[in-house]
C-alpha positions in Angstrom: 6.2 21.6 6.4 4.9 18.4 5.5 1.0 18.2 6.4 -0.6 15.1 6.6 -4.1 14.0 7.7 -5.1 10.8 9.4 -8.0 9.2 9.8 -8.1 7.8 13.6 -11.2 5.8 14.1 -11.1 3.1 11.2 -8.9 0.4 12.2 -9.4 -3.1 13.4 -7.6 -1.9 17.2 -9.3 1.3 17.3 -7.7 4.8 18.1 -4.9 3.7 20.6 -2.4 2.4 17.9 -2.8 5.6 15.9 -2.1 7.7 19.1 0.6 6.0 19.5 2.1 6.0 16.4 1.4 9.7 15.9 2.7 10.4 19.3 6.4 8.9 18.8 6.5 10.1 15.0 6.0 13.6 15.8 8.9 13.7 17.6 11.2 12.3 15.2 10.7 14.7 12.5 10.3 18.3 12.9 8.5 19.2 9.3 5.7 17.4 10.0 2.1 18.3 11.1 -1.1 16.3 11.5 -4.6 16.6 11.2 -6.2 13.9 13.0 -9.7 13.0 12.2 -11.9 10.9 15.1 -13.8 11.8 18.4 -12.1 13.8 20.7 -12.5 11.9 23.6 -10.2 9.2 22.4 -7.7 11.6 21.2 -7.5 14.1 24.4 -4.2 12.8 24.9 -2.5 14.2 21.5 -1.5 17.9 22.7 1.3 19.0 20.3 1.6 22.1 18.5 1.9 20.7 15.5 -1.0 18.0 16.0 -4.6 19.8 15.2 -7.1 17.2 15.9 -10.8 17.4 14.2 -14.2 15.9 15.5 -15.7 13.2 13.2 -18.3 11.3 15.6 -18.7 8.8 13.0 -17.3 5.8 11.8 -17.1 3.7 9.0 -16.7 -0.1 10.1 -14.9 -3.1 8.1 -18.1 -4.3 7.2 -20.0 -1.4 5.8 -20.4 -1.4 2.2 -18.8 1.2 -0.6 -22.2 3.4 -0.2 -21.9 3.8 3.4 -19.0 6.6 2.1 -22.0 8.6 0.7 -24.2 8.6 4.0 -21.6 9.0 6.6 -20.2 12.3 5.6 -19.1 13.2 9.3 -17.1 9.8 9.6 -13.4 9.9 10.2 -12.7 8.7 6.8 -14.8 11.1 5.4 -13.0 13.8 6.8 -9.6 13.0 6.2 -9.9 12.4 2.4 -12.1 15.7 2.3 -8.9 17.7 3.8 -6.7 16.3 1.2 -9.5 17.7 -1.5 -9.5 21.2 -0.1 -5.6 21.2 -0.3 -5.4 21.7 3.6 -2.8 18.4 3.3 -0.1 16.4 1.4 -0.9 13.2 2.1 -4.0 11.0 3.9 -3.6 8.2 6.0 -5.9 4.8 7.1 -6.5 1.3 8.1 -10.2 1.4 7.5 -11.8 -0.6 5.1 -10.3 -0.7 1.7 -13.2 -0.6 -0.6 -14.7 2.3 1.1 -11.2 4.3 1.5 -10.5 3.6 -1.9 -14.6 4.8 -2.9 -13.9 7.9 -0.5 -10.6 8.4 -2.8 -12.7 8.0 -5.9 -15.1 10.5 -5.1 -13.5 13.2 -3.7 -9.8 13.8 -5.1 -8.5 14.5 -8.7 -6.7 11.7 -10.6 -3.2 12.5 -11.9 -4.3 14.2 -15.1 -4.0 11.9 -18.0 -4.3 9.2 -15.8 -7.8 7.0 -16.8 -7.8 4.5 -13.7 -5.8 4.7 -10.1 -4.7 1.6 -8.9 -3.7 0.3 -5.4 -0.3 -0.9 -4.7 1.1 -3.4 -2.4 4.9 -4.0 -1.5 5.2 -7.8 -1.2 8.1 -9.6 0.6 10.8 -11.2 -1.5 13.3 -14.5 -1.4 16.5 -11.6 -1.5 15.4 -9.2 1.2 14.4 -6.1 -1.6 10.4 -6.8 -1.7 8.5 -6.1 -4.9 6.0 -3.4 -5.9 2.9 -5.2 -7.2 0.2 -2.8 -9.1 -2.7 -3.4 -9.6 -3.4 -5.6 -6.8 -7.7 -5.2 -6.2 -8.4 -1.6 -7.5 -10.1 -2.8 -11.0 -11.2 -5.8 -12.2 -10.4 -5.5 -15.8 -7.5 -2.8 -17.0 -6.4 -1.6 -20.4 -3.2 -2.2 -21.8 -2.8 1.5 -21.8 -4.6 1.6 -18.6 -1.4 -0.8 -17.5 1.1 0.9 -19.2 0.5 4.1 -17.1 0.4 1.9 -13.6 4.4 0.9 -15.0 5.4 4.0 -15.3 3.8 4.9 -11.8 5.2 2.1 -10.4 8.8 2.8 -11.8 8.7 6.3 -10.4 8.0 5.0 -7.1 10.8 2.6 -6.8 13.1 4.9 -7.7 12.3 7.7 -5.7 10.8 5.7 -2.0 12.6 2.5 -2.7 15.9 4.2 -3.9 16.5 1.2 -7.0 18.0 3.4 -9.8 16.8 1.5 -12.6 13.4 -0.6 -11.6 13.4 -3.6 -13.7 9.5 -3.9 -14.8 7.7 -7.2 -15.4 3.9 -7.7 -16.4 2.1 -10.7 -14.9 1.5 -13.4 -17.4 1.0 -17.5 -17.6 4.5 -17.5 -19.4 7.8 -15.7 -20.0 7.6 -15.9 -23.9 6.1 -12.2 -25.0 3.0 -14.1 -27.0 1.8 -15.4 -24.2 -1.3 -14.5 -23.0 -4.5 -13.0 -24.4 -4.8 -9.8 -26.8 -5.0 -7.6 -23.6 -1.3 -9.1 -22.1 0.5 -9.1 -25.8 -0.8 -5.6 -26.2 0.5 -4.5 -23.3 3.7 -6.5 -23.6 4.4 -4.6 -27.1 3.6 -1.2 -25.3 5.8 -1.8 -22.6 8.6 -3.0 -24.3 8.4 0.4 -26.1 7.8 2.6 -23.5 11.3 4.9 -22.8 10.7 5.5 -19.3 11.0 2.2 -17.8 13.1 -0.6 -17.9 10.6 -3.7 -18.9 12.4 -7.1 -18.5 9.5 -9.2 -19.6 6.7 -11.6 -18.3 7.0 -13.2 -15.0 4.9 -15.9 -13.7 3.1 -15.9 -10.4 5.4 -18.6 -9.3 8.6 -16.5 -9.4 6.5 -13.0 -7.9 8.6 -13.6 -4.7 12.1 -14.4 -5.9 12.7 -10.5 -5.8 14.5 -10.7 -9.3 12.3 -7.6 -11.1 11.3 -4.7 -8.7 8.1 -3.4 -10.3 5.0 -5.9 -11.3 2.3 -4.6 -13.3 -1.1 -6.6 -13.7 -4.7 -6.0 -13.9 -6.3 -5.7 -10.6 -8.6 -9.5 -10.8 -5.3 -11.5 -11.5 -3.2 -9.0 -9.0 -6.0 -9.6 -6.1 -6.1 -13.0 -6.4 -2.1 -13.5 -6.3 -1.8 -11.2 -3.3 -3.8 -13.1 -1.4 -2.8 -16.8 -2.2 0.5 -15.3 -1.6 -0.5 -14.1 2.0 -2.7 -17.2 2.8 0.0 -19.5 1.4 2.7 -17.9 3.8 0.1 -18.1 6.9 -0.7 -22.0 6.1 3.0 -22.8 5.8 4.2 -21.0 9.1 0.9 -22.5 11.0 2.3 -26.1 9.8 5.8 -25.5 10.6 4.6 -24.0 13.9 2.5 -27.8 14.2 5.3 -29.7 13.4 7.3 -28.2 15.8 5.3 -28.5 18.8 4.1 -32.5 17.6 6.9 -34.1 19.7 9.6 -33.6 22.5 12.0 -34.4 20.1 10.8 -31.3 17.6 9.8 -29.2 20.8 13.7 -29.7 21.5 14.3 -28.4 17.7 11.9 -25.3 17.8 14.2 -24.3 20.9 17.2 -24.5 18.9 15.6 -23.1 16.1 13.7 -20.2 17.6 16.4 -17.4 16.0 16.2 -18.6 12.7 12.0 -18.9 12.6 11.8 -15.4 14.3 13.7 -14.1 11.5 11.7 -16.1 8.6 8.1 -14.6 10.5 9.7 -11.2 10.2 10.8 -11.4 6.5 7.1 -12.0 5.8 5.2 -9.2 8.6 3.1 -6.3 6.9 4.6 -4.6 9.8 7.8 -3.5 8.5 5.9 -2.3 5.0 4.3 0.3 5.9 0.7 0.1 3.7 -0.3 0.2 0.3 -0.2 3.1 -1.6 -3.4 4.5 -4.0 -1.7 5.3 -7.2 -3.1 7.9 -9.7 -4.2 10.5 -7.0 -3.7 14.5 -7.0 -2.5 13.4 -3.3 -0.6 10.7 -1.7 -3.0 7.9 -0.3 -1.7 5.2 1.9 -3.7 2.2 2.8 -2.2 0.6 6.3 -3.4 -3.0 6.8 -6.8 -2.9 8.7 -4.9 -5.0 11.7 -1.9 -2.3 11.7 -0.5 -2.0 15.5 1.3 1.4 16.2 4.7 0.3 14.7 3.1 -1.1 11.5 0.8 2.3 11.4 4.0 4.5 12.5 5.9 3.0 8.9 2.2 3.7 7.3 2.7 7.5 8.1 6.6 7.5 7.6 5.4 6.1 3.6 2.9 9.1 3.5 5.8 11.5 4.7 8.2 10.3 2.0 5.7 10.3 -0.9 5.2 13.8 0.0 8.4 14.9 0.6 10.4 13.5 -2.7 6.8 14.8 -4.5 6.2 11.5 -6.3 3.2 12.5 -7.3 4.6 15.3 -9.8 7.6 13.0 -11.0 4.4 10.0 -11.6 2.8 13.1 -14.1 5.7 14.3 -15.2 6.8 10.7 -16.3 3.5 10.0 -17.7 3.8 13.3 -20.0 6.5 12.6 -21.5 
């Protein structure tokens, strides 16, 4: 039985989406039980046998600093991460704030051993329809080489085993192809890559090619990783908000957007965190999934489908036993 605990309070829509989503994926797998975290008035309505729902009056809000982890001990949050820490679960679940999930992370559970920094990683949306797994993308500000090396091997791991590639092609993050490009940090970590048995490194990429979908794993520190993730994601709103304008500026283009409806549809969906399922904290004891703080029930649903499948293919051990090697 896979156990997995979830927090329900954290989210920008509140509890109803995580109802939801638990709701219609408890009843599509059969080794699966939850331990929901939140006030039990908003969660009266999950009943199942396998659903065990736990009080947490408390909540930790988008806006509350890192600290707040420390003073709201009875928070949903709180609660969740503190049943993956007493081995009551496989896996934790929310779409809370990402500083204090990843603080609540920090504090409470054991790293991979070996392992000096966890990381967060982010599937992003490619030109080809496979997506790319992008680590480090906001966990650290600064990494090591070796720091970097591990989050490759990581990475690797999780493509093959949740994104089924056989051999992940691995590129680090540089301002040029060539392998002396960059500072000490990037060559350094070029040189170990390119040594490293376990992976299959393919070289620098720049940020302009991160969506052509050509490598599958892409390993940065967590500064450069933040700030292409989210000139990525503001890029992609601004151009669909001016292709959306242009559409509506005349009868004549109103006439086109009608035509075109199908194909725009399709480009929206190619792009929609939706379908992702959340980012994933690397480096834990546990599986930690981030869902995006807006996550409806379908986009939270995939969230706990990405817990479910971390824990059942037990990527974490295949992460330390790749890492040991």
């Amino acid at each position: 039985m896979i156990k997995i605990a979830i927090d329900a309070m954290s989210g920008d829509l509140g509890s109803e989406i995580v109802v939801k989503a638990i709701q219609s994926y408890i009843n599509k797998r059969n080794d699966v039980e939850f331990f929901v975290t939140g006030k039990l008035d908003e969660l009266k309505e999950l009943t199942h046998e396998r659903i065990h729902v736990i009080e947490a009056n408390d909540v930790i809000g988008m806006n509350d600093g890192i600290m707040t982890v420390r003073r709201k001990k009875d928070s949903s949050m709180v609660k969740a991460v503190m049943l993956a820490k007493e081995g009551q679960v496989d896996g934790v679940v929310s779409c809370g704030s990402t500083g204090a999930y990843y603080t609540a992370a920090m504090l409470f559970l054991k790293r991979i051993e070996n392992v000096e920094k966890s990381c967060l990683m982010a599937i992003l949306p490619t030109y080809n329809n496979k997506g790319v797994a992008m680590l480090d993308v906001g966990a650290n500000a600064e990494n090591t080489p070796e720091q970097l090396r591990d989050f490759a091997i990581m990475g690797s791991v999780y493509a093959k085993m949740i994104r089924g590639v056989k051999e992940p092609k691995v590129s680090l993050l540089n301002i040029g192809s060539e392998s002396k490009k960059g500072d000490e940090v990037h060559q350094q970590t070029y040189q170990l890559l390119n040594d490293e048995k376990e992976i299959n490194f393919v070289g620098n990429i720049e940020g302009r090619d991160i969506l052509l979908g050509e490598t599958d794993v892409i390993v940065t520190d967590g500064f450069s990783g933040n700030i292409a993730l989210k000139t990525i994601e503001g890029t992609a709103a601004l151009v669909m908000r001016m292709v959306k304008e242009a559409m509506f500026s005349s009868l004549k283009s109103k006439i086109g957007a009608l035509l075109s409806k199908g194909s725009l549809s399709g480009l929206k969906e190619k792009f929609d965190y939706k379908s992702v399922g959340g980012a994933l904290m690397v480096g834990f004891e546990k599986a930690v999934v981030k869902a995006h703080g807006g996550s409806d029930e379908v986009a939270f649903e995939n969230a706990i489908d990405l817990t479910y499948q971390l824990a059942k293919q037990d990527v974490v051990t295949l992460m330390k036993e790749g890492l040991n090697k």
